[in-house]
C-alpha positions in Angstrom: 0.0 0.0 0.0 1.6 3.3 -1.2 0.8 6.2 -2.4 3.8 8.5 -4.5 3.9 11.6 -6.2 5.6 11.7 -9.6 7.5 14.1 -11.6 5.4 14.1 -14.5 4.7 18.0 -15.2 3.5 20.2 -18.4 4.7 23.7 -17.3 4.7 22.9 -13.2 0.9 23.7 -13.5 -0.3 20.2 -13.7 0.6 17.4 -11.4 0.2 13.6 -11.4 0.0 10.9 -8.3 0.2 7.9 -8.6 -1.5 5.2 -5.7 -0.6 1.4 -5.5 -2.1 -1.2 -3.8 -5.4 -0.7 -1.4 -7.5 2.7 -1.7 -8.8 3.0 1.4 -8.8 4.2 5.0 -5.6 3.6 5.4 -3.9 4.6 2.5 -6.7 7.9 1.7 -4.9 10.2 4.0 -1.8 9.5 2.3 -3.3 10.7 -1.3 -5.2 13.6 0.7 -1.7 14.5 1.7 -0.1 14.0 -1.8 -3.0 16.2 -3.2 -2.7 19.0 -1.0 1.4 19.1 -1.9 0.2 19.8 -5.7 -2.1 22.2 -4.9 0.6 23.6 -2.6 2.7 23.8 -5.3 0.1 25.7 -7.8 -0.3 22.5 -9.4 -4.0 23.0 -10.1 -4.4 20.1 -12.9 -4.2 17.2 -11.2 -3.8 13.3 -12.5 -4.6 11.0 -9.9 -2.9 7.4 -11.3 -5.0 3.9 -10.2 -3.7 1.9 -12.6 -2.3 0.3 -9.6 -5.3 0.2 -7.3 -6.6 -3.4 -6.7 -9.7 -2.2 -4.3 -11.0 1.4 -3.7 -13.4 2.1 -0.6 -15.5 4.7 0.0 -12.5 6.8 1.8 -10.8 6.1 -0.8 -13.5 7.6 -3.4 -14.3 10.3 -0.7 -10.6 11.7 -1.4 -10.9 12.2 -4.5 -14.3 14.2 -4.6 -12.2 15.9 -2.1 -9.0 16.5 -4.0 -11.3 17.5 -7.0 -13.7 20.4 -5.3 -10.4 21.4 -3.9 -8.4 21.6 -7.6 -12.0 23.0 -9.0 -11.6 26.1 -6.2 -8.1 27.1 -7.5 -9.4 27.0 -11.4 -7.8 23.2 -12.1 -9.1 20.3 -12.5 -9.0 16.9 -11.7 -8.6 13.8 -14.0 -8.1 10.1 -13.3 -6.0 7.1 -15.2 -7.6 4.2 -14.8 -6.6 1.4 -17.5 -9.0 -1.5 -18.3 -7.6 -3.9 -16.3 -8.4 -1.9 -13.3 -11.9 -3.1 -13.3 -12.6 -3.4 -9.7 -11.8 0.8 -9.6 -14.1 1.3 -12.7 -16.8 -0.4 -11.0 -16.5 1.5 -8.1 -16.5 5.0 -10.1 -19.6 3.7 -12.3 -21.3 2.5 -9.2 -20.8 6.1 -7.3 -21.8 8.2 -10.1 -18.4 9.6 -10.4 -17.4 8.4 -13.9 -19.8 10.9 -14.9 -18.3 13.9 -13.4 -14.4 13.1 -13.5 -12.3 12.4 -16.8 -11.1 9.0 -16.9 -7.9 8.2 -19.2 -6.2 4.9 -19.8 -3.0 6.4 -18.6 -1.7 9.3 -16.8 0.6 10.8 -19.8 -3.2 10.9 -21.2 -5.0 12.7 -18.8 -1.7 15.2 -18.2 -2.2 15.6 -22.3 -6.1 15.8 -21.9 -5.5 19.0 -20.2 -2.8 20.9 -22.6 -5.5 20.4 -25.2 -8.0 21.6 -23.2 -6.2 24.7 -22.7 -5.3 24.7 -25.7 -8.6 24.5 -27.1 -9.8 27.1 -24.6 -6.9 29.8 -25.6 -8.0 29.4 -28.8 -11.8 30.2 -28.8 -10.8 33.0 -26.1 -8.3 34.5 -28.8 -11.6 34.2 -31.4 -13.8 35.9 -29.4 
């Protein structure tokens, strides 16, 4: 059970962790802990990596609601990595509601690109308007 937080940045504004093993309410605080360090660092886009994630409780999921209404306040957002083989986590995010409201990508490199191109996209119809 570990949670780590890796150097995978686009310009220092986005931020990417990545949790192995067991979700849950003993592991939650550490990803609570590793989210707050991004935000502390203005890392506002944030990745959370489950790829690794064998079970996810409802501590667990309560994080990242958390770390997302948190990265939502600062102007972020929050998007997850979560690969097909990770079925017991995609359950558990259908099951809750929350695949509806969080970006899911099969990898973290993904979601960390999902949100250049967002920006990018947005820089673009602001320059139009």
């Amino acid at each position: 059970k570990r949670v780590a937080s890796r150097q995978v940045y686009r310009e220092r504004r986005s931020g990417a962790v990545t949790v192995a093993g067991d979700l849950d309410v003993y592991t939650a605080p550490q990803l609570r802990a590793a989210l707050l360090d991004q935000v502390n660092l203005a890392r506002y886009r944030q990745v959370i990596d489950l790829s690794g994630v064998r079970r996810i409780d409802s501590t667990g999921l309560a994080v990242i609601v958390g770390g997302r209404a948190r990265a939502l306040m600062y102007g972020g957002g929050l998007r997850l990595a979560v690969p097909d083989r990770a079925q017991n986590v995609a359950h558990a995010l259908t099951v809750t509601g929350l695949l509806k409201v969080i970006p899911v990508h099969e990898t973290a490199a993904d979601a960390l690109a999902a949100f250049e191109t967002a920006e990018i996209t947005t820089d673009t119809k602001e320059a139009a308007g």
